[in-house]
VEXDREN-2710 file (C-alpha; in Angstrom, 1 decimal):
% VEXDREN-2710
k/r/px/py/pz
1/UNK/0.6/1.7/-25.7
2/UNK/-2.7/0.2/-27.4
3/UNK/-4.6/-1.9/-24.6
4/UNK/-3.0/-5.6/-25.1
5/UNK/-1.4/-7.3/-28.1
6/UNK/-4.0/-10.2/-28.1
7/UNK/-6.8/-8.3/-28.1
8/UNK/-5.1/-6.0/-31.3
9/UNK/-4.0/-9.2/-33.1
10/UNK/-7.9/-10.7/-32.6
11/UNK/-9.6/-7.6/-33.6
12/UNK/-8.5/-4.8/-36.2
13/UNK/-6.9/-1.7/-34.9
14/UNK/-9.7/0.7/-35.7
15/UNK/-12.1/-1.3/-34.0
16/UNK/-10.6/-1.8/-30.4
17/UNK/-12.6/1.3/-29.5
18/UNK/-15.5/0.6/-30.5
19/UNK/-15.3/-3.3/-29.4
20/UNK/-14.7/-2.0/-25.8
21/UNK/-16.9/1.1/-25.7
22/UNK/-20.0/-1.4/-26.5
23/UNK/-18.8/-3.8/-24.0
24/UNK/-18.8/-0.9/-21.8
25/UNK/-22.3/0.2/-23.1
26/UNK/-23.6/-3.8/-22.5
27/UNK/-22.3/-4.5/-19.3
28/UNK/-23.8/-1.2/-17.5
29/UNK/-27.3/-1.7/-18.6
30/UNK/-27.1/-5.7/-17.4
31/UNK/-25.5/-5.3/-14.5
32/UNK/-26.2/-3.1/-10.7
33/UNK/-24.5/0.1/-10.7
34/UNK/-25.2/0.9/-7.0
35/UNK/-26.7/-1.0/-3.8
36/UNK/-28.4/0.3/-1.0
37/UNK/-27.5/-0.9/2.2
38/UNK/-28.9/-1.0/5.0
39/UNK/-25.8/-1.1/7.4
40/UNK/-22.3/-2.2/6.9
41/UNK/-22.9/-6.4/6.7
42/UNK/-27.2/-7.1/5.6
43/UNK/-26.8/-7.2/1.6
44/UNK/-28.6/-4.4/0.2
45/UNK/-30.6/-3.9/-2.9
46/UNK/-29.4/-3.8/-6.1
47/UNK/-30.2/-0.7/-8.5
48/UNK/-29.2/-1.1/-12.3
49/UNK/-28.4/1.8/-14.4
50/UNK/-31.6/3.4/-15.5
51/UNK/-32.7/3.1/-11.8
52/UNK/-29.5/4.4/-9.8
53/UNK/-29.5/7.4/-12.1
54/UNK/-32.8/8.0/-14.2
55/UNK/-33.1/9.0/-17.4
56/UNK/-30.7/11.8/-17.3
57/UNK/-27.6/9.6/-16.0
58/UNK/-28.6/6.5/-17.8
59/UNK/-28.6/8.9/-21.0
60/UNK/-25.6/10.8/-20.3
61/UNK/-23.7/7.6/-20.1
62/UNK/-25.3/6.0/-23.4
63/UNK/-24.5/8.9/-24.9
64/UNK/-20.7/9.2/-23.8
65/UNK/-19.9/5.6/-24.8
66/UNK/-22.5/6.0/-28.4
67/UNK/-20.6/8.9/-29.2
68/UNK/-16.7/7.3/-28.0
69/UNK/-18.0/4.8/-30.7
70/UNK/-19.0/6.6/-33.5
71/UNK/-15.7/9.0/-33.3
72/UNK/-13.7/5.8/-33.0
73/UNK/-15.0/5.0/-36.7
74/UNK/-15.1/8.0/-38.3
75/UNK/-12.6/8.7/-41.5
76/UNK/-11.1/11.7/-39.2
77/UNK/-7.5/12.0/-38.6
78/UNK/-8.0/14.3/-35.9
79/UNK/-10.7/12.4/-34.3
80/UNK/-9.2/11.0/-31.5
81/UNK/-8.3/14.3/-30.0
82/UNK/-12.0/15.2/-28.9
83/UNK/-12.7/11.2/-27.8
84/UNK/-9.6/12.2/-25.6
85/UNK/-11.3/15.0/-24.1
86/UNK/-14.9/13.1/-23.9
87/UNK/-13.5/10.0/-22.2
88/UNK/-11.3/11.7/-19.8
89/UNK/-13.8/13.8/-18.7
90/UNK/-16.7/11.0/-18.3
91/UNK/-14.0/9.2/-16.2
92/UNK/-13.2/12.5/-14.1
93/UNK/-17.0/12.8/-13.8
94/UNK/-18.0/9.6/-12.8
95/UNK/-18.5/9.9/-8.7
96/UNK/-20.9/12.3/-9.7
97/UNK/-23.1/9.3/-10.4
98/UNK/-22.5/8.0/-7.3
99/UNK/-23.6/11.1/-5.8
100/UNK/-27.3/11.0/-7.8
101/UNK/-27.6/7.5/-7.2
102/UNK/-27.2/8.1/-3.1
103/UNK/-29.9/11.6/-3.3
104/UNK/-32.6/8.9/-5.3
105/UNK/-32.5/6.1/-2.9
106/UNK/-30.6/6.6/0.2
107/UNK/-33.7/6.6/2.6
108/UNK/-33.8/9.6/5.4
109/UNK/-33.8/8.7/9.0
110/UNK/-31.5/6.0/8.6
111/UNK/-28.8/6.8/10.2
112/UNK/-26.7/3.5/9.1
113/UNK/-28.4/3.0/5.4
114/UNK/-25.1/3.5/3.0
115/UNK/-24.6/3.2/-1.2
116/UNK/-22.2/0.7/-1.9
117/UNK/-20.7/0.5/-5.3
118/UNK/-22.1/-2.2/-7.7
119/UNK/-20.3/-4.1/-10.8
120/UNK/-22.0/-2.2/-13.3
121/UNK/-19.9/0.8/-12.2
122/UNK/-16.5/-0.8/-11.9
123/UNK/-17.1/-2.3/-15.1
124/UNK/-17.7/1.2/-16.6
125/UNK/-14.8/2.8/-14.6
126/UNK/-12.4/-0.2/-16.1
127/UNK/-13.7/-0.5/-20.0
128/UNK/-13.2/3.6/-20.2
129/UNK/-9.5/3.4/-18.7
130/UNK/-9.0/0.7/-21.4
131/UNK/-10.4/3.2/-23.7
132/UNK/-8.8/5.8/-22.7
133/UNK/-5.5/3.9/-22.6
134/UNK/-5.7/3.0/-26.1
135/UNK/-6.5/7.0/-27.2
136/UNK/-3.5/7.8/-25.8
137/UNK/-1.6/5.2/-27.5
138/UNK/-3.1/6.0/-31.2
139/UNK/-2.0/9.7/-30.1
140/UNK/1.5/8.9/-29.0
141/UNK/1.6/11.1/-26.2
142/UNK/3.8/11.8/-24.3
143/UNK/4.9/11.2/-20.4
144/UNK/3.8/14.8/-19.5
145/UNK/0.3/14.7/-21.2
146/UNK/-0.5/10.7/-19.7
147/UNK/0.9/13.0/-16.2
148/UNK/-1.3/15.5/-16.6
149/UNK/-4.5/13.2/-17.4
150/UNK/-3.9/11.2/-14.3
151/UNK/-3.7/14.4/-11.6
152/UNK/-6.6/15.6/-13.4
153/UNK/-8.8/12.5/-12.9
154/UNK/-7.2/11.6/-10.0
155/UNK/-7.6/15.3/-8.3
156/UNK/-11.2/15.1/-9.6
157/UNK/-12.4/11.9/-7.9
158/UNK/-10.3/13.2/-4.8
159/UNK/-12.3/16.1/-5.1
160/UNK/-15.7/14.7/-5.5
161/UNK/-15.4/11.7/-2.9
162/UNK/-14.4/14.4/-0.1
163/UNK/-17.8/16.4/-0.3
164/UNK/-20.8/16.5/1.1
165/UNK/-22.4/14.2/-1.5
166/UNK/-21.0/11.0/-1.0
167/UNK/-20.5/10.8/2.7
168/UNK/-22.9/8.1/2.4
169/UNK/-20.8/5.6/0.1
170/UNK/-19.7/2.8/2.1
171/UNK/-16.3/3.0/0.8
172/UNK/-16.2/6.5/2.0
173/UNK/-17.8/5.7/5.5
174/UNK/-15.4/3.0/6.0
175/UNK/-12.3/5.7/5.5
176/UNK/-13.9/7.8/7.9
177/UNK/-14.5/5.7/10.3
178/UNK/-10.4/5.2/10.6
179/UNK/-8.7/7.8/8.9
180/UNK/-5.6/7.5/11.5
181/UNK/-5.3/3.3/10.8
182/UNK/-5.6/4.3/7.2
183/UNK/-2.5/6.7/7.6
184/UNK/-0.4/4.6/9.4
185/UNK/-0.7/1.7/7.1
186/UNK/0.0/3.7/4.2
187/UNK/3.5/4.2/5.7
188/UNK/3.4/0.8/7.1
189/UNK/3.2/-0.5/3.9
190/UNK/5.6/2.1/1.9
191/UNK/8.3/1.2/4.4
192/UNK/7.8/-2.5/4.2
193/UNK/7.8/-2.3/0.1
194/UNK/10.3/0.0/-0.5
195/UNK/12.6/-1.2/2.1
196/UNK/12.7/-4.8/0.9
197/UNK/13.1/-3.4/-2.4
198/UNK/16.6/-1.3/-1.7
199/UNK/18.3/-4.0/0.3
200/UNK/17.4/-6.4/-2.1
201/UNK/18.5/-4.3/-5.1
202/UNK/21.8/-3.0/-2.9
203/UNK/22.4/-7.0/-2.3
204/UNK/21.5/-8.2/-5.7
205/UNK/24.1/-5.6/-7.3
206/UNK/26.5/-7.3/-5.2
207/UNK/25.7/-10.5/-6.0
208/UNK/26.1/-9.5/-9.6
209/UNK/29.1/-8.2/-9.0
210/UNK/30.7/-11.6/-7.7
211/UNK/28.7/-13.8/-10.5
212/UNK/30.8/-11.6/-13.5
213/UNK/34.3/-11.5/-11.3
214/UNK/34.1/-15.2/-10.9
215/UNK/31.8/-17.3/-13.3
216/UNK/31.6/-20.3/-10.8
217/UNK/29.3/-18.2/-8.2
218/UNK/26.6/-17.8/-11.2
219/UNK/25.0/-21.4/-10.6
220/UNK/25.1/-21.4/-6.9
221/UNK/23.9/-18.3/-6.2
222/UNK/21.3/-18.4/-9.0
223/UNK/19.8/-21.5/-7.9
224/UNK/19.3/-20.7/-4.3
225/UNK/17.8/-17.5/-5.2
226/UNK/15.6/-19.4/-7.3
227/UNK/14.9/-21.7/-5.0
228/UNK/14.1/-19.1/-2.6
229/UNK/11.0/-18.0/-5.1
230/UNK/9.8/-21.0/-5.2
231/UNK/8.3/-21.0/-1.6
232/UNK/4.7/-20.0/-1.3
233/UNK/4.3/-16.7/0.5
234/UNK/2.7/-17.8/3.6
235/UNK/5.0/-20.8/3.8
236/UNK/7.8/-18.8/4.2
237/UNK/6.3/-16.2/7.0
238/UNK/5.4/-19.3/8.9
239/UNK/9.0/-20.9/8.5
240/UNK/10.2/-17.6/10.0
241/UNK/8.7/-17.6/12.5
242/UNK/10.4/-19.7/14.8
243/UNK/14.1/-19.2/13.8
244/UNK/13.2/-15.2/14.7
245/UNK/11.3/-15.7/18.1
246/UNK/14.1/-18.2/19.6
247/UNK/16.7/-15.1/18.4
248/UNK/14.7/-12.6/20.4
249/UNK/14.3/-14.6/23.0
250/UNK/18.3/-15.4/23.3
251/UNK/19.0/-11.5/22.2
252/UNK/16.4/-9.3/24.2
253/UNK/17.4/-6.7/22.7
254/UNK/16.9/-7.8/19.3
255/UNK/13.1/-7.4/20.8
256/UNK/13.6/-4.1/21.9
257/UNK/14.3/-3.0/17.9
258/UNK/11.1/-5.2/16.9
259/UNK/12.3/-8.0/15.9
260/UNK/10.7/-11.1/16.7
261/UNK/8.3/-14.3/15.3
262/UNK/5.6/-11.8/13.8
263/UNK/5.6/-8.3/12.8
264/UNK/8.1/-6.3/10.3
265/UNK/11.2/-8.5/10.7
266/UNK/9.8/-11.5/8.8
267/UNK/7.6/-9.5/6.5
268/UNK/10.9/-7.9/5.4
269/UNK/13.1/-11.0/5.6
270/UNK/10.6/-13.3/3.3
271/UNK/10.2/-9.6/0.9
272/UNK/13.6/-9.3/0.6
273/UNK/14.1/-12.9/-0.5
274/UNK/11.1/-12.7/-2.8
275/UNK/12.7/-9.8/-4.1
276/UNK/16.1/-11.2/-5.0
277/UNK/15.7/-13.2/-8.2
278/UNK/13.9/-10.7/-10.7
279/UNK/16.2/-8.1/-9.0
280/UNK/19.4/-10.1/-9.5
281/UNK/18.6/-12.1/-12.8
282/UNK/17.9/-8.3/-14.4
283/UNK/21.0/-6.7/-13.5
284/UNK/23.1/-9.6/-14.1
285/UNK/22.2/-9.8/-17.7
286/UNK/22.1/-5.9/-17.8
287/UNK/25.9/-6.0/-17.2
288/UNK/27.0/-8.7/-19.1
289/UNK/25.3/-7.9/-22.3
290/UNK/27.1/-4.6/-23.2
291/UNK/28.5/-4.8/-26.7
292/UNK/31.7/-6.1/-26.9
293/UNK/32.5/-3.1/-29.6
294/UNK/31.7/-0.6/-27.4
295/UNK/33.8/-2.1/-24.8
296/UNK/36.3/-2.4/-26.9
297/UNK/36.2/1.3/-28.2
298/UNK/36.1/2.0/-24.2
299/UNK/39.8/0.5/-24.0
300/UNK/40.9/1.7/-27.0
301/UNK/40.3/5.6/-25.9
302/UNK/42.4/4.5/-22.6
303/UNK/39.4/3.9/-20.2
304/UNK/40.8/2.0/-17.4
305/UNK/38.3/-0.9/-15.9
306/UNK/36.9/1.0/-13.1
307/UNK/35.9/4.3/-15.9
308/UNK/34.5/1.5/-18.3
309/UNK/31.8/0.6/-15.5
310/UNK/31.0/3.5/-14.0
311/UNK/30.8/5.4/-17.6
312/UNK/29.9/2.6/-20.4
313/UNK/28.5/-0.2/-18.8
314/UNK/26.4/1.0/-16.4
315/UNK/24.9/3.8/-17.7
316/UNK/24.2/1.2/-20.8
317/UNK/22.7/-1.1/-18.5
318/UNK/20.5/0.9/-16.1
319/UNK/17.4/1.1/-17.9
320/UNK/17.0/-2.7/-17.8
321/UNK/18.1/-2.7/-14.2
322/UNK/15.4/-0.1/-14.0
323/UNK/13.0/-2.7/-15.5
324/UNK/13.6/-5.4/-12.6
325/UNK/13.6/-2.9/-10.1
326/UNK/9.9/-2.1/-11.5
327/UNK/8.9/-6.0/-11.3
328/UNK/10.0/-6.6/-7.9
329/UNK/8.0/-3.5/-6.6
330/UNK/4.9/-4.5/-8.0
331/UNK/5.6/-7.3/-6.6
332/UNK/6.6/-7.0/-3.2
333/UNK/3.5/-4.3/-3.2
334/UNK/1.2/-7.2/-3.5
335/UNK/2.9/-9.6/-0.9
336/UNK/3.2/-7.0/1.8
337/UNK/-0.6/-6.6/1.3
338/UNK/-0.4/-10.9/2.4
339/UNK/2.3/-10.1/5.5
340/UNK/-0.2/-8.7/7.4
341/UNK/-1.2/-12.2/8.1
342/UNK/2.1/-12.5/10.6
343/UNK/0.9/-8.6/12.0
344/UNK/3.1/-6.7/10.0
345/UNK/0.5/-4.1/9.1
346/UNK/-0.1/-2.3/5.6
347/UNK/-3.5/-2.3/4.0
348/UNK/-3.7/-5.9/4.0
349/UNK/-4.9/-5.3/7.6
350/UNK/-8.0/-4.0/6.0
351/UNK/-8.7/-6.9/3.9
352/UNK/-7.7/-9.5/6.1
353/UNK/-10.3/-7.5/8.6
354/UNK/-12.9/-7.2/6.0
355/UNK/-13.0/-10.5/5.4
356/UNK/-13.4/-11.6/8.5
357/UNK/-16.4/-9.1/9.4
358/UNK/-18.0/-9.7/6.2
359/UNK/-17.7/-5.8/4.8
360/UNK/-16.7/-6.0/1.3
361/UNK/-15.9/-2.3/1.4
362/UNK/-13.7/-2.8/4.3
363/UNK/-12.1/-5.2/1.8
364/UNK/-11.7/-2.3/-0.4
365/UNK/-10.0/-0.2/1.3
366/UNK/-7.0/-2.0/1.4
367/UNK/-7.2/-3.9/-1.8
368/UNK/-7.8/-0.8/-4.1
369/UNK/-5.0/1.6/-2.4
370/UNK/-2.7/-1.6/-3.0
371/UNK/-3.7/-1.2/-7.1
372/UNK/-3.4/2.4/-7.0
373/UNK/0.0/1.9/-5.3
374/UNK/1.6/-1.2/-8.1
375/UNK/-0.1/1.3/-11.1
376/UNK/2.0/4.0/-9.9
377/UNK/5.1/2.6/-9.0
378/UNK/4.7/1.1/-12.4
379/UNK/4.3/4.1/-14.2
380/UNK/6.7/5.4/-12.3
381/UNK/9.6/3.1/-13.0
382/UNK/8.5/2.8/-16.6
383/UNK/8.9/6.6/-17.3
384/UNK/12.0/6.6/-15.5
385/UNK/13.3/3.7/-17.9
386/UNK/12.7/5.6/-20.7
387/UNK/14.7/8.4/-19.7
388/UNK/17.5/6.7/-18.9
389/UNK/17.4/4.4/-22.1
390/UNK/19.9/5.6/-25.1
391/UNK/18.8/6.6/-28.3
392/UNK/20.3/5.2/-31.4
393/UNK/22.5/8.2/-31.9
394/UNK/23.9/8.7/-28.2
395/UNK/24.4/4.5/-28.2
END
């Protein structure tokens, strides 16, 4: 899809390209590409562009986003096929700048002196996905080809930030230095996200259920699911506290399975209730807003209720349930980065740890993961949507 509707209705089509590749071009020459540090907390030096590369990277960049420019412009109707190919590669390539700006300036015999990633560089790294976003939506491509671009960049950086080249980043150090915690809150975090996410989509399909079999449940169990959303994150971890740690300490058991005033249990508990109203409020109108006609036509050909659920309605409505099952796990992504306040664990640890030390790429490692995580699940769930959604002929 083209990169955002405002941005489209505010500029013409056929220069959203070029608009972004020169903001791209402007914000790298202003701003540092790379710092040198000289350990993990002392600020470091800042190195713009023409600096942190020399000539040759500070050309080859000029040249990639000159060049996305002019091709964006040109009377070609082919000519987004080769910006394709020149933008995906510059984004597959860009660690390699990294790596040049670390041989320049890192200075030898200092055994804690790191490169940290500047502004300039995400800047670049998030105008060309923008860029390369909109190419692919001027191409209408398809799911496999968007796949396919993503492994490739994504095996590429993999690639690049696991040699010898940039064991200096700071972002790299910091993996490193905990490979192990990094593991363990990857699951940590899955099973928190993904968990709160089935029960609540196993209890909001219930819920559904009951609201269309008996139309005085809808306002009731709407509001207080509403009213459940309405409670600021860390408002509700704190208010479950209590009720959970005077349970453990009446049950002992109940402590024996984890549960208690911090940890999983109220990280779960407050996702799950977070969860319940996007969940709920899309498969509620999912089911309810089959066409009466085709219902009708269901009955007509002898379907009995139980065959016109299971084979018209929900088939017919899965693609929207799809759609809330995709909002409440970007969602719950992001609030189970905020439980590890209570000690439930996940990357949030890292940010939560990185802010207190100071180490903005301690901060990073949890935070970008996070992203990577939401972007997937998103594309994910979006692709998976689309499959399931009916075309005119089959509806």
């Amino acid at each position: 899809m083209p990169v955002s509707r405002t941005l489209q209705r505010r500029i013409a089509p056929n220069r959203v390209i070029p608009v972004l590749a020169g903001l791209a071009l402007l914000v790298v020459w202003s701003l540092d590409f790379g710092t040198i540090q000289p350990n993990r907390i002392v600020p470091g030096t800042g190195h713009g562009l023409l600096s942190a590369t020399g000539w040759f990277g500070a050309g080859a960049v000029t040249l990639v986003l000159a060049a996305s420019m002019l091709l964006s412009v040109l009377p070609l109707g082919v000519r987004y096929v080769p910006l394709l190919g020149l933008v995906g590669l510059s984004l597959a390539m860009l660690p390699l700048l990294l790596e040049v700006f670390a041989a320049r300036h890192l200075p030898e015999g200092a055994p804690y002196a790191r490169s940290a990633i500047g502004a300039g560089f995400w800047c670049l790294l998030f105008l060309l996905s923008l860029v390369l976003i909109e190419i692919l939506g001027r191409l209408r491509s398809g799911r496999g080809l968007q796949i396919l671009l993503l492994v490739s960049i994504g095996g590429s950086w993999l690639l690049l930030l696991r040699g010898d080249g940039l064991e200096s980043l700071s972002l790299v150090r910091e993996f490193n230095a905990r490979p192990d915690q990094f593991e363990q809150a990857l699951w940590t975090h899955l099973a928190l996200a993904f968990g709160a996410v089935a029960i609540s989509a196993c209890v909001a399909f219930i819920l559904a259920l009951k609201m269309i079999r008996s139309p005085g449940w809808q306002r009731p169990i709407l509001g207080a699911v509403s009213f459940l959303q309405t409670i600021p994150s860390l408002a509700l971890f704190g208010l479950l506290i209590a009720p959970l740690s005077a349970l453990a300490a009446a049950f002992p058991f109940l402590e024996t399975l984890g549960i208690r005033g911090i940890g999983w249990a109220p990280a779960m508990l407050a996702l799950v209730a977070y969860s319940l109203l996007p969940m709920l409020r899309n498969t509620f109108v999912a089911l309810t807003e089959v066409p009466d006609n085709l219902v009708d036509a269901g009955r007509g050909m002898g379907m009995n209720e139980r065959q016109l659920f299971f084979q018209l309605k929900l088939p017919l409505a899965l693609p929207v349930i799809i759609e809330g099952v995709r909002i409440t796990t970007i969602q719950a992504i992001g609030l189970t980065a905020v439980a590890a306040l209570i000690g439930a664990g996940g990357f949030g640890a890292f940010i939560f740890q990185g802010l207190g030390q100071a180490a903005m790429d301690l901060v990073l490692l949890g935070a970008l993961p996070t992203i990577a995580l939401a972007l997937m699940a998103d594309a994910v769930f979006t692709m998976l949507a689309a499959s399931l959604r009916p075309t005119p002929a089959t509806a």
